[in-house]
C-alpha positions as CSV (number, residue, x, y, z in Angstrom):
1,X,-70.8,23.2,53.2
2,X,-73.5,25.4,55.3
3,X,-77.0,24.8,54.2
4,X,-77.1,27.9,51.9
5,X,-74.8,26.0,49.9
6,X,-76.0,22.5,50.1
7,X,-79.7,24.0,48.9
8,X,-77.7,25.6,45.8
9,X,-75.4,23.0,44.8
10,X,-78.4,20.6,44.7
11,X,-81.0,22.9,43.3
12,X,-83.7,21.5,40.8
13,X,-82.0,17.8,41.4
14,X,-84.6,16.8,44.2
15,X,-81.7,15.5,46.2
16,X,-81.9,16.6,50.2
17,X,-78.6,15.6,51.4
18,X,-76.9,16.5,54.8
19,X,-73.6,15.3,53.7
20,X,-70.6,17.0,52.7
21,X,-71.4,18.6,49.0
22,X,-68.3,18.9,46.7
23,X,-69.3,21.7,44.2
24,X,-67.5,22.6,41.0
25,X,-64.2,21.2,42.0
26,X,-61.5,21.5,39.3
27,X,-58.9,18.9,38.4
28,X,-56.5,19.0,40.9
29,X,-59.4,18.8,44.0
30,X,-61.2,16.0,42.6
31,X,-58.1,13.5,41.3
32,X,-57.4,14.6,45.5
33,X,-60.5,13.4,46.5
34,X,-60.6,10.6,44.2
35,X,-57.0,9.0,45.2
36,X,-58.3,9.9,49.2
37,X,-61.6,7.5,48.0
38,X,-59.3,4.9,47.0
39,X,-61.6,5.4,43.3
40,X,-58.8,4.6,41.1
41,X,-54.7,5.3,40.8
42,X,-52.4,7.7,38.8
43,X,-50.8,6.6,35.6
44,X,-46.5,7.7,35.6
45,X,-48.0,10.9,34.0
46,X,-50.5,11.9,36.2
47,X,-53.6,11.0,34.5
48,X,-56.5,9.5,36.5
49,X,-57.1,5.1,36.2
50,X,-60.4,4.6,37.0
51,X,-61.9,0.9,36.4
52,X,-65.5,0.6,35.2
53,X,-65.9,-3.4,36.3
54,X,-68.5,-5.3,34.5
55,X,-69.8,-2.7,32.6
56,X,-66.4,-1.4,30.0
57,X,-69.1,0.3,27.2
58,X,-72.9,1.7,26.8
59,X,-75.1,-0.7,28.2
60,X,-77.8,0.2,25.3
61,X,-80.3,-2.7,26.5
62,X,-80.6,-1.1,29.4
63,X,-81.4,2.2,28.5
64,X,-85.1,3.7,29.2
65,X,-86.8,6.6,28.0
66,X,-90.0,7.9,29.9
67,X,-93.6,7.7,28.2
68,X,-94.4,11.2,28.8
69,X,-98.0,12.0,27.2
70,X,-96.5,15.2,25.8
71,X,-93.5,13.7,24.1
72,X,-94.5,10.1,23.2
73,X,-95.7,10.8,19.2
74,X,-92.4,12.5,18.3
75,X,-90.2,9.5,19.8
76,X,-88.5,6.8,17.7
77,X,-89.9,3.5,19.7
78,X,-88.3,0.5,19.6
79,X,-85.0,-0.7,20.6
80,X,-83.3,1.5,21.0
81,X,-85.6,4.3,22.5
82,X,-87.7,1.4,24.8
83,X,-90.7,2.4,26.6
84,X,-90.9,3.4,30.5
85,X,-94.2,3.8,32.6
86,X,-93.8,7.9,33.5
87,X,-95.2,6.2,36.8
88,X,-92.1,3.9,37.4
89,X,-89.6,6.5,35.8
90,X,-90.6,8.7,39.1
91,X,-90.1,5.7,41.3
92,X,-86.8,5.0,40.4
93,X,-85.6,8.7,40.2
94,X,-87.3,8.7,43.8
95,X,-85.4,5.7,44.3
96,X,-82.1,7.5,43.2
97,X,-82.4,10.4,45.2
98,X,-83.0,8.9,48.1
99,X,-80.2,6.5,48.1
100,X,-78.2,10.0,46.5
101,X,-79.5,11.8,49.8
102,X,-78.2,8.8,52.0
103,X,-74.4,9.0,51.0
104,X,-71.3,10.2,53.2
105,X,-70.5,13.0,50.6
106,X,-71.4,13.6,46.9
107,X,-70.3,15.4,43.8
108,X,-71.4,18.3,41.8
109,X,-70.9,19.7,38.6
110,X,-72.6,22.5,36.5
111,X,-71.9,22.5,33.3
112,X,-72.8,23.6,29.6
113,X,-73.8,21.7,26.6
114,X,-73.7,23.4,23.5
115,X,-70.7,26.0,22.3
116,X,-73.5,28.0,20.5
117,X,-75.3,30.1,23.4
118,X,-78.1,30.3,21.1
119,X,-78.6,26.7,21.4
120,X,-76.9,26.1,24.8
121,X,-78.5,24.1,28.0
122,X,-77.1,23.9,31.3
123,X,-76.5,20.6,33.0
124,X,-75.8,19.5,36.6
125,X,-74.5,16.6,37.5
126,X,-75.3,14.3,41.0
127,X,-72.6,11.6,41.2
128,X,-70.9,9.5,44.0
129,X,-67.5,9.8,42.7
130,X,-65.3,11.8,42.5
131,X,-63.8,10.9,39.2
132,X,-67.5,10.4,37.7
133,X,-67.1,14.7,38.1
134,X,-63.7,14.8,36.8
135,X,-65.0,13.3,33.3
136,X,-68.1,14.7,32.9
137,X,-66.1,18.4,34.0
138,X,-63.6,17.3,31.3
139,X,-66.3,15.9,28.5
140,X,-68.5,19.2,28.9
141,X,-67.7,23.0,28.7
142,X,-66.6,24.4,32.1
143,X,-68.6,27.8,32.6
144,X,-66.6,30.9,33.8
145,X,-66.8,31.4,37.5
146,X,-68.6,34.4,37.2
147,X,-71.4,32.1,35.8
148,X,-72.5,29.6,38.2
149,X,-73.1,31.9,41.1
150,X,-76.5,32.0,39.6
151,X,-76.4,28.6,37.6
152,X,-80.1,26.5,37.2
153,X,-80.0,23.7,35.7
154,X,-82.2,23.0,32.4
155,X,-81.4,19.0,32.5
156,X,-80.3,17.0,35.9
157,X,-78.3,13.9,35.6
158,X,-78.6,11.9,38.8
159,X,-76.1,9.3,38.6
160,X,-75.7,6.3,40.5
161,X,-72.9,3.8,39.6
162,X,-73.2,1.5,42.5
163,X,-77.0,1.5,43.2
164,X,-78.7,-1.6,41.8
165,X,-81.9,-1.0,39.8
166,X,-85.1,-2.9,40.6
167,X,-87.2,-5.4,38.5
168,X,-90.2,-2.6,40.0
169,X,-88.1,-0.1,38.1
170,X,-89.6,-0.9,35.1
171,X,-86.1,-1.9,33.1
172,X,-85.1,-5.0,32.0
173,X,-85.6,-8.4,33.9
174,X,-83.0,-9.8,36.1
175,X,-80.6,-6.5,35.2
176,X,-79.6,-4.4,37.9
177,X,-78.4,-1.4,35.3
178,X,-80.7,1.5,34.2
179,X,-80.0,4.4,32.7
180,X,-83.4,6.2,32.4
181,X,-84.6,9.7,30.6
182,X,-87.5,11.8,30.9
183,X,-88.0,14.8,28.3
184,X,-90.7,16.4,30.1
185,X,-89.1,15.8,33.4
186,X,-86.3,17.2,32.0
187,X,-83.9,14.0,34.1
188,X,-82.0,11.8,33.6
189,X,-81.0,8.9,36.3
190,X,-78.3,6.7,35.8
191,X,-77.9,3.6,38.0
192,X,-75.7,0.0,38.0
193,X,-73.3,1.0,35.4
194,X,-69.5,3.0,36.2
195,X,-68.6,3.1,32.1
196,X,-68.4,7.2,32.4
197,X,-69.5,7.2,28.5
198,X,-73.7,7.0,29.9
199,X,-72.8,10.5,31.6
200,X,-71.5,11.7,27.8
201,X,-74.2,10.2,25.7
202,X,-77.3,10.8,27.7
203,X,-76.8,14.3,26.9
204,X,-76.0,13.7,23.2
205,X,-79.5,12.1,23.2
206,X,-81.0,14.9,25.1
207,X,-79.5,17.4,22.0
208,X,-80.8,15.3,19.4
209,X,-84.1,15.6,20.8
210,X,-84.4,19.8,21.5
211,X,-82.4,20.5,18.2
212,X,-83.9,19.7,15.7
213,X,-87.3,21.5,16.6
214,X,-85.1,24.4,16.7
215,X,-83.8,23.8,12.7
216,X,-80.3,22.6,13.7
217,X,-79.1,19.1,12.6
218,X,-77.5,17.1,16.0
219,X,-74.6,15.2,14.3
220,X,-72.4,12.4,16.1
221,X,-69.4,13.6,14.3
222,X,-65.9,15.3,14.7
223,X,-65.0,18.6,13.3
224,X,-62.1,20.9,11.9
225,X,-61.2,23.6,10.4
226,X,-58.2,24.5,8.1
227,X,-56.2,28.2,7.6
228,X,-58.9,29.2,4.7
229,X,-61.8,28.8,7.0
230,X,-62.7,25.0,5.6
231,X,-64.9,23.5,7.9
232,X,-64.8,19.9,7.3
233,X,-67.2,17.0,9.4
234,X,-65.8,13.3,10.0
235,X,-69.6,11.3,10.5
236,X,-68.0,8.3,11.8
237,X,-68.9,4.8,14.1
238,X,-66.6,3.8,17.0
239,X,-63.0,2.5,15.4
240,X,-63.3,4.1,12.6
241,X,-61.0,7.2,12.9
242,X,-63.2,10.0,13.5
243,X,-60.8,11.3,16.6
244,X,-57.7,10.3,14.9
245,X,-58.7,11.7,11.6
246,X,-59.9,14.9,12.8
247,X,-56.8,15.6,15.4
248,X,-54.8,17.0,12.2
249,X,-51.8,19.2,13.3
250,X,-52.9,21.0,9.8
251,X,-56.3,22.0,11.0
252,X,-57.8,23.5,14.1
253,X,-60.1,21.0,15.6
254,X,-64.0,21.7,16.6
255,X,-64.5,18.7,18.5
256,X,-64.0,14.9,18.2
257,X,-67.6,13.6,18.6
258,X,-71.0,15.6,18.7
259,X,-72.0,18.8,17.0
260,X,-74.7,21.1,15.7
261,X,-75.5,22.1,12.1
262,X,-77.0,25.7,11.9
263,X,-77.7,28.4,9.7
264,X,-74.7,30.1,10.0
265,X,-71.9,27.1,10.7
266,X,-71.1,24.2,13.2
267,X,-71.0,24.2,16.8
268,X,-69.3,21.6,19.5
269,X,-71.8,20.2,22.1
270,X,-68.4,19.8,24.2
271,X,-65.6,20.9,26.0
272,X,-63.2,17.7,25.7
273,X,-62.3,14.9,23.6
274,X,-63.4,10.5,24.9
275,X,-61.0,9.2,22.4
276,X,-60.3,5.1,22.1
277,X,-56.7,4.5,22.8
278,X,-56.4,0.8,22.6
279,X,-52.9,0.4,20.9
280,X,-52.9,3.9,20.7
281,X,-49.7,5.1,19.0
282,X,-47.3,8.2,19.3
283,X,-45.9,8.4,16.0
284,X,-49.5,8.1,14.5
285,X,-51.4,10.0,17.0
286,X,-49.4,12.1,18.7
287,X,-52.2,14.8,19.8
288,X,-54.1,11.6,21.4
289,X,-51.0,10.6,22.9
290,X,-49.8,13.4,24.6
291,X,-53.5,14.2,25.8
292,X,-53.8,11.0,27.3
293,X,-50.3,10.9,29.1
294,X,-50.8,14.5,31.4
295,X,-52.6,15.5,34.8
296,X,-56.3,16.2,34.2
297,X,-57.1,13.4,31.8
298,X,-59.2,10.2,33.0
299,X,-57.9,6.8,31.5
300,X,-61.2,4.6,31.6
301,X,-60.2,0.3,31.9
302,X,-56.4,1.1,30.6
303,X,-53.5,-1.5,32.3
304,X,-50.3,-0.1,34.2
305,X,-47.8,-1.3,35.8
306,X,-47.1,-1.3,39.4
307,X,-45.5,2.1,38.8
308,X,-48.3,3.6,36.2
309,X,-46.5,3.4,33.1
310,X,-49.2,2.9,30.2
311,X,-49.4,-0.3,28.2
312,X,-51.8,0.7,25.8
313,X,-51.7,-2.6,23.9
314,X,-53.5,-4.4,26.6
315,X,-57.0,-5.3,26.0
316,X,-57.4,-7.2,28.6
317,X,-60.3,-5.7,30.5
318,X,-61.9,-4.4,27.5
319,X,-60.8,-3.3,23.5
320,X,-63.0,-0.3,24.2
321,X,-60.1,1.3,26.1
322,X,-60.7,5.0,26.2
323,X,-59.1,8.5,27.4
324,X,-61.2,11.6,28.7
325,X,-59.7,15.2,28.4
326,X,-60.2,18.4,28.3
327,X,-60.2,19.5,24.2
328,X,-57.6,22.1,25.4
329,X,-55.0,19.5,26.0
330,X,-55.1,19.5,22.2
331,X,-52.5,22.1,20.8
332,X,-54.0,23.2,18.0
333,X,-57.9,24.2,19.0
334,X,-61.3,26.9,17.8
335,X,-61.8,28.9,20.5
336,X,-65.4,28.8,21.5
337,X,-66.0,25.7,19.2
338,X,-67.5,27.7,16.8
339,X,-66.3,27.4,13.3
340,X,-68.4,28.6,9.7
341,X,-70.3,26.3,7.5
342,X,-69.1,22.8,6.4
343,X,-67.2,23.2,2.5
344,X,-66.7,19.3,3.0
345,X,-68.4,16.1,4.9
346,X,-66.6,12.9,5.3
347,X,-68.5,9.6,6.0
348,X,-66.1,7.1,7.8
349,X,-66.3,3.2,7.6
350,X,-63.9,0.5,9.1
351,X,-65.0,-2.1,6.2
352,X,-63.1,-5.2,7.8
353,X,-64.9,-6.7,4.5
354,X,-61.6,-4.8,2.7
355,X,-64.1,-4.2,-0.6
356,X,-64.7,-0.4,-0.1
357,X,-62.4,2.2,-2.1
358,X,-60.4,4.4,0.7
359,X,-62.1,7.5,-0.6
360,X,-65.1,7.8,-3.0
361,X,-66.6,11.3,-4.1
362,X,-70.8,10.9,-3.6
363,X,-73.6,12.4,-5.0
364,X,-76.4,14.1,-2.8
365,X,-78.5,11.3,-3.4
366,X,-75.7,8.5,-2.4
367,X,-74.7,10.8,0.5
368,X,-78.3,10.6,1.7
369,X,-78.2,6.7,1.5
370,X,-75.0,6.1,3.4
371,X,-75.7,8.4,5.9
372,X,-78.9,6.7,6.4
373,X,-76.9,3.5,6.4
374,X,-74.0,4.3,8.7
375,X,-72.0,1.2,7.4
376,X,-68.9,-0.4,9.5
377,X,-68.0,-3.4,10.1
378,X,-67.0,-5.4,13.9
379,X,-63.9,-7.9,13.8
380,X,-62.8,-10.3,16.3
381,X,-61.7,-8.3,19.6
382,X,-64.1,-5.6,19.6
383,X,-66.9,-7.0,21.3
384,X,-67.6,-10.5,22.8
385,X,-69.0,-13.2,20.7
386,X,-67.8,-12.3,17.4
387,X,-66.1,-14.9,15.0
388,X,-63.8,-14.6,12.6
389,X,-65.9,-13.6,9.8
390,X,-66.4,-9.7,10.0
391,X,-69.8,-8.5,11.1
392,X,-71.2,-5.7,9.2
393,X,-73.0,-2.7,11.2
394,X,-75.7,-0.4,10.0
395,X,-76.3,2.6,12.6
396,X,-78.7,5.0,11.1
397,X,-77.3,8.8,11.1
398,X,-74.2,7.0,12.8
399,X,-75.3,7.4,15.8
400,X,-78.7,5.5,15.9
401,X,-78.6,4.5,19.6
402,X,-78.8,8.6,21.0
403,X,-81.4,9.4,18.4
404,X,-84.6,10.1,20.0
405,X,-86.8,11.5,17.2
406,X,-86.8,9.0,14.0
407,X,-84.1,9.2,11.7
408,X,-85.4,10.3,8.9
409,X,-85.8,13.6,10.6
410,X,-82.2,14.0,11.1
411,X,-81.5,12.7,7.1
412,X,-84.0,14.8,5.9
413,X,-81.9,17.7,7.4
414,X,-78.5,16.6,5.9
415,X,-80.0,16.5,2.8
416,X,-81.6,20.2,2.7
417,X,-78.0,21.5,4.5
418,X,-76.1,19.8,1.9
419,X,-77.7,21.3,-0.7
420,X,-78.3,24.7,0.8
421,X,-74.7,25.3,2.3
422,X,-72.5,23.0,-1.2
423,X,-71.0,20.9,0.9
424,X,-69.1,17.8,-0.9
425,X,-69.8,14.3,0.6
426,X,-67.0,12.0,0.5
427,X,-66.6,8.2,1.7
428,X,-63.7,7.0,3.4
429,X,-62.3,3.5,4.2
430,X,-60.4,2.7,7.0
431,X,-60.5,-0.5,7.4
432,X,-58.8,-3.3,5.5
433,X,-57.7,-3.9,1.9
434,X,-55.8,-6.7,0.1
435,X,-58.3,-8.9,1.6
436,X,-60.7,-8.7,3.8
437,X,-60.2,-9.2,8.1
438,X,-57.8,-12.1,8.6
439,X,-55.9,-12.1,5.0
440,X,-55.7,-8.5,4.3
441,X,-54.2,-5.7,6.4
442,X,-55.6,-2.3,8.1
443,X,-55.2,0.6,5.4
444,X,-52.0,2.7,6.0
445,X,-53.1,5.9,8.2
446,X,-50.4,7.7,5.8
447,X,-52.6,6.8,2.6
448,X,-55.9,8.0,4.3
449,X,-54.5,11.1,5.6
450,X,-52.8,11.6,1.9
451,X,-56.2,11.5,0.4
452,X,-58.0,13.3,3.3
453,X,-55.8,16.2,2.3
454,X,-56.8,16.2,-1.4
455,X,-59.8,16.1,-0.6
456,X,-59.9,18.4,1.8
457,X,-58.1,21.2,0.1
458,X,-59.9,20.9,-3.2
459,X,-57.1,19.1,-5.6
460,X,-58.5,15.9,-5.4
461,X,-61.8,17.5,-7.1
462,X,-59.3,18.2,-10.1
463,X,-57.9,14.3,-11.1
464,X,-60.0,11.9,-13.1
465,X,-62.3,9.8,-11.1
466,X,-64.1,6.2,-12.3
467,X,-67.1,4.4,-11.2
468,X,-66.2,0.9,-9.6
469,X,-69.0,-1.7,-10.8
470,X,-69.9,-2.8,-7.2
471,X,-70.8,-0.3,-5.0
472,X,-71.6,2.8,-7.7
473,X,-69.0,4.8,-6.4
474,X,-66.9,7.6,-8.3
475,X,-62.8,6.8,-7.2
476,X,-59.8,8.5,-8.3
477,X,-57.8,7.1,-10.8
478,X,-54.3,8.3,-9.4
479,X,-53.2,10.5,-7.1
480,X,-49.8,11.3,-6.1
481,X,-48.6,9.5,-3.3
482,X,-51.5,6.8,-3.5
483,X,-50.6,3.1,-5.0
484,X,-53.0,3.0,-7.5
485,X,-53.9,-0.5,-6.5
486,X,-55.3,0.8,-2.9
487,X,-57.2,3.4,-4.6
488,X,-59.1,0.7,-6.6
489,X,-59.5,-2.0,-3.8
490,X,-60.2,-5.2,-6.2
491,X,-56.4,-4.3,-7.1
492,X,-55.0,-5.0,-4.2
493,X,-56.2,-8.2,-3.8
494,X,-53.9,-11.1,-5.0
495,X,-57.2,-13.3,-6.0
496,X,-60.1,-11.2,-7.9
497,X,-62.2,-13.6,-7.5
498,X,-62.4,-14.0,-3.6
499,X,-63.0,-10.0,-4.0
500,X,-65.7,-10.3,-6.4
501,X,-67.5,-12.5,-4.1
502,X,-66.5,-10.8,-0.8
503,X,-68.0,-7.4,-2.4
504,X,-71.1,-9.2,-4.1
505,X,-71.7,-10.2,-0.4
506,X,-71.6,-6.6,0.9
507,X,-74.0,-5.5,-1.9
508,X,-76.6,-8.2,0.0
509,X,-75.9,-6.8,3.2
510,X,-76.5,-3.2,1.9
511,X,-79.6,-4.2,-0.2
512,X,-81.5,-6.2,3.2
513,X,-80.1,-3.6,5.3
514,X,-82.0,-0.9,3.1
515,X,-85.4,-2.5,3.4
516,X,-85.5,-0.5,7.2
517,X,-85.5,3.3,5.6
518,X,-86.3,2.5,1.7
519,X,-89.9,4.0,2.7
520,X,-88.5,7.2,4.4
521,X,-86.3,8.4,1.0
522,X,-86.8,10.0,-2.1
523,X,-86.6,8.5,-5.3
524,X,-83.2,9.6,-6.5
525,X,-82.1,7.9,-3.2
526,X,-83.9,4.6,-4.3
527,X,-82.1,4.8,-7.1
528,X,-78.5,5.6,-5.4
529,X,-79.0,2.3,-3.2
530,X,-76.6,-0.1,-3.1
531,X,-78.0,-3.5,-5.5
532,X,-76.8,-7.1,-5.3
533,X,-75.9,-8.2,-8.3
534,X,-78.4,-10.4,-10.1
């Protein structure tokens, strides 16, 4: 590139490079220049295999947020927004753009986050790799040409996969990953980790922090739309279904992971779909499959054979298996990812405890607590150094590790939305039943898309429901299609009594668990809160 160029492409990064600047590539030049980079290989279809090495998920220990004087009283401090010196955040970005400045050649992207132009910022990405551009190209929406001739960025992400970080850095001891944000710098520097998913969810943290001043609700859910104009959001932790559940050939889909909650409907943050595809199946989740098996997508830590053919049942380098695309590679899509105001919300828990109903109808109050809550539970496989016992997980707003401002900002404002717009709150389970991880088995995809459905197009509101004495919640006593033992769980398990006891259990965990927001909720939500039994 001539130096007009280089000055341009880099613009507002503070990187001075005299390498070769790759700019805006598309697909087909960057998988080129990724296979030339020896970066990764092609599957049999054509998608991009790229491995991530030691890091395979978010490395959420290692993740820094700036001390800036003007931001500091709004942030959520603790563990998972952990303080860094402003002083040291500008010696490693210094750090970063030096060693950025140093390479052969380098990477750009400009991109948008944000379907809603009212509520849009422009990103550019800094990366040494090639397919580093390709996801984040895929993951974010691709401005028209026309567009980036005069394209400033409002955030930069400097990213860094193979640069260690220093102790001097300011992150964690005797770690050599960072992944570091300043608000007021308006940066973010990324450095000792390859998992692509930083690139993604630093800017989902970044939208959770300008949003909400703005009176729009940041959500880490998926999104759809059905033929009347139903706009229906899937809250939802990883391994729960919200991609699956939300790819419906019956509805257009939004977007699979983050939106935003205005005054006049929902809005992607994206322009692509990071779906989890370990044992990913075709006759389940066709959409998925067929996305994930094409030119254009990246394949993140998924095994092939010496010829590229897929075997998605292989968790060898990780469970977290995952597949980046573009969210047209979906058939049946919004245009614009703009759709009108949510008629239905669906919370999404994997219970692997096998106590929770597969669908419960909540109140506003009960919708408040679980969303505060964000319940699921971690089995054996998932994640290193689990047992056999399921692990139960509570992740505030489900999404607690990319909120910046406390969570009971972001509750507060799914409250007042629920009951300004008359959206219905429903809880689904899609994790076990007939017993709990290990003696049960995972609920049948049919039966939660069978009562998705109902839900979703209002006839489920029509059938009798119950309260089940455990948890509170209001269940369907039939519906067509539906053993009527699954939609009771305590039905489907051969010995009551080991379900009685599992679900007394549960109750504890919610109880303790509630101790962390009890002081942030209204009364009616005190009361909605999930008891042990005496």
């Amino acid at each position: 590139m001539n130096e007009i160029s280089h000055s341009r492409a880099l613009s507002g990064t503070g990187v001075t490079a005299t390498a070769a600047i790759h700019a805006n590539l598309t697909a087909p030049g960057l998988v080129q220049h990724a296979m030339r980079r020896g970066e990764g290989r092609l599957s049999a279809d054509g998608a991009f295999m790229g491995v991530t090495g030691v890091h395979t998920g978010r490395s959420v220990a290692d993740k820094f947020v700036a001390d800036d004087p003007e931001a500091t009283k709004e942030i959520w401090w603790g563990k998972v927004n952990q303080k860094l010196d402003p002083a040291k955040f500008e010696a490693f970005t210094a750090e970063v753009r030096s060693y950025l400045g140093k390479q052969p050649e380098l990477f750009t992207e400009d991109l948008y986050a944000g379907a809603d132009p009212a509520y849009r910022i422009k990103v550019r990405l800094v990366t040494t790799n090639a397919w580093h551009a390709l996801f984040a190209r895929n993951m974010f929406i691709r401005p028209p040409v026309e567009e980036l001739a005069g394209f400033e960025p409002d955030y930069v992400i400097l990213h860094a996969p193979e640069m260690d970080a220093k102790p001097e850095h300011g992150g964690r001891p005797n770690s050599t990953t960072l992944i570091a944000l300043s608000f007021a710098k308006k940066i973010i520097a990324i450095a000792g980790t390859s998992y692509a998913g930083e690139i993604k969810k630093s800017i989902f943290t970044v939208m959770n922090w300008l949003l909400p001043a703005q009176g729009v609700l940041p959500m880490h859910c998926s999104a759809n739309v059905g033929k009347a104009g139903d706009t229906a959001l899937f809250f939802g932790l990883s391994g729960t279904g919200k991609t699956t559940l939300s790819s419906d050939p019956e509805r257009a889909l939004i977007g699979d992971d983050e939106h935003g909650w205005t005054k006049t409907g929902v809005f992607n943050f994206e322009g692509g779909c990071y779906a989890k595809v370990i044992k990913l199946s075709k006759e389940a989740e066709p959409q998925i499959w067929d996305a994930s098996h094409r030119f254009g997508a990246v394949l993140e830590n998924v095994i092939g054979d010496e010829r590229g053919n897929l075997d998605l049942e292989n968790g060898s380098l990780t469970e977290n298996t995952r597949s980046c695309y573009p969210i047209e590679f979906i058939p049946n899509t919004v245009p614009g990812g703009q759709a009108g105001l949510p008629k239905n919300v669906v919370m999404l828990t994997a219970d692997a405890f096998g106590v929770l109903p597969p669908i419960s109808k909540l109140t506003p109050a009960q919708a408040m607590y679980h969303f505060m809550s964000g319940y699921t539970a971690k089995v054996a496989g998932t994640e290193k150094g689990l047992g056999k016992e399921p692990q139960a997980t509570f992740s505030t707003c489900f999404g607690a590790p990319f909120l910046p401002r406390h969570p009971e900002v972001y509750g507060k404002m799914l409250a007042e939305l629920i009951e300004r717009d008359g959206a219905q709150v429903w809880l689904v389970n899609t994790g076990w039943t007939g017993g709990a991880y290990g003696t049960g088995h995972r609920m049948s995809i049919k039966h939660t898309r069978a009562l998705l459905r109902a839900a979703l197009d209002g006839s489920l509101a029509k059938v009798e429901f119950e309260t089940e004495p455990f948890f509170g919640l209001s269940i369907p006593k039939a519906l067509e299609g539906v053993p009527a033992e699954v939609l009771n769980p305590r039905g489907s398990w051969a010995d009551k009594a080991a379900y009685d006891a599992t679900a007394k259990k549960l109750q504890g965990l919610f109880e303790k668990n509630f101790e962390t927001f009890a002081g942030a909720v209204s009364e009616d939500v005190k009361k909605a809160a999930i008891k042990a039994a005496a």
